[in-house]
C-alpha positions as CSV (number, residue, x, y, z in Angstrom):
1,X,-17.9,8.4,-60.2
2,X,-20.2,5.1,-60.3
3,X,-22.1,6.6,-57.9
4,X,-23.6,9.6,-59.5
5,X,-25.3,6.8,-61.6
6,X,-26.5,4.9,-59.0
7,X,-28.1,8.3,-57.5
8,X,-29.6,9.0,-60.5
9,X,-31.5,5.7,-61.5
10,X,-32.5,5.9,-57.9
11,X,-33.6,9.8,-58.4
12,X,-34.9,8.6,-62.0
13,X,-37.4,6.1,-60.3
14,X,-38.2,7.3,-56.7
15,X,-38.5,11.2,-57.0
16,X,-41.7,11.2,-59.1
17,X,-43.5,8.3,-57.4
18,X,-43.4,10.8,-54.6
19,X,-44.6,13.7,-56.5
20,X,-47.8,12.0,-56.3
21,X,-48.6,8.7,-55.5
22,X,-52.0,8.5,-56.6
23,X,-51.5,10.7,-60.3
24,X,-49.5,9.3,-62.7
25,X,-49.8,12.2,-65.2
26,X,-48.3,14.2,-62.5
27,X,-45.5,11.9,-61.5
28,X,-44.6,11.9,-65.7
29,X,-44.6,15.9,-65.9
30,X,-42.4,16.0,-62.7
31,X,-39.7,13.1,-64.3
32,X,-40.1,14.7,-68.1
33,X,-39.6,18.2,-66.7
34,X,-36.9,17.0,-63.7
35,X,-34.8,15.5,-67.1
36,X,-35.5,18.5,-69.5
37,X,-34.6,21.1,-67.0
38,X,-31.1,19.3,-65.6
39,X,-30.1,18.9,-69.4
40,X,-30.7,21.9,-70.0
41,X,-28.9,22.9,-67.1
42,X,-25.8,20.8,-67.9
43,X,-25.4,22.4,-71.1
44,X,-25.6,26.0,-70.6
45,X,-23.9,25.7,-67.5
46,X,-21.3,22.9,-68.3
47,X,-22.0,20.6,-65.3
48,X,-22.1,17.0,-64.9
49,X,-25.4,16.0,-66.6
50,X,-26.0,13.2,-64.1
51,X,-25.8,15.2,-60.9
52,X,-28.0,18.1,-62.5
53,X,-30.4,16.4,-63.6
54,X,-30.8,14.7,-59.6
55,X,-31.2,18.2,-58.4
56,X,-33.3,19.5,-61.2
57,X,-35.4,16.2,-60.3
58,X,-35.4,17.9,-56.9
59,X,-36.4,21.2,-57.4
60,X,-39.1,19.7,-59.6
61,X,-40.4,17.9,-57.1
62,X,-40.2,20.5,-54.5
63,X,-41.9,23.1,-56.9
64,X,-44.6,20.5,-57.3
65,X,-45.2,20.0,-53.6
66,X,-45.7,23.5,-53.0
67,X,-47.9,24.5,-56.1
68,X,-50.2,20.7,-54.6
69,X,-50.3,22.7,-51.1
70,X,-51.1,25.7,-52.3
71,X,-53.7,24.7,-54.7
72,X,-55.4,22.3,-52.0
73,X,-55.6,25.5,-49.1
74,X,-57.2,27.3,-51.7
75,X,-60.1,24.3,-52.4
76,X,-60.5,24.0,-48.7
């Protein structure tokens, strides 16, 4: 079970440098909410909190690339 650790430091510090490289507020709302939203998760649901909070980290992140490309098309 070590290794559900080792995925989530590496979530922890990887995931929201790829949110967005250049924005550091965004990369912060994308690790805060990724954390909030997979402990959250764990509780209600009763789920290991380390591997929720990788996929919440996820979803986060995948929610955050879409709303970027979708807010970009509509500038251009």
């Amino acid at each position: 079970m070590q290794i559900v650790g080792v995925y989530l430091v590496f979530a922890s510090l990887i995931i929201p440098a790829l949110a967005s490289p250049k924005a550091l507020p965004r990369a912060y709302a994308v690790g805060i909410s990724g954390y909030a939203l997979g402990l959250l998760a764990s509780a209600l649901l009763d789920l290991p909190s380390g591997a929720t909070i990788v996929l919440a980290l996820l979803v986060t992140l995948i929610v955050s690339a879409l709303f970027r490309g979708a807010k970009s098309s509509v500038l251009h």
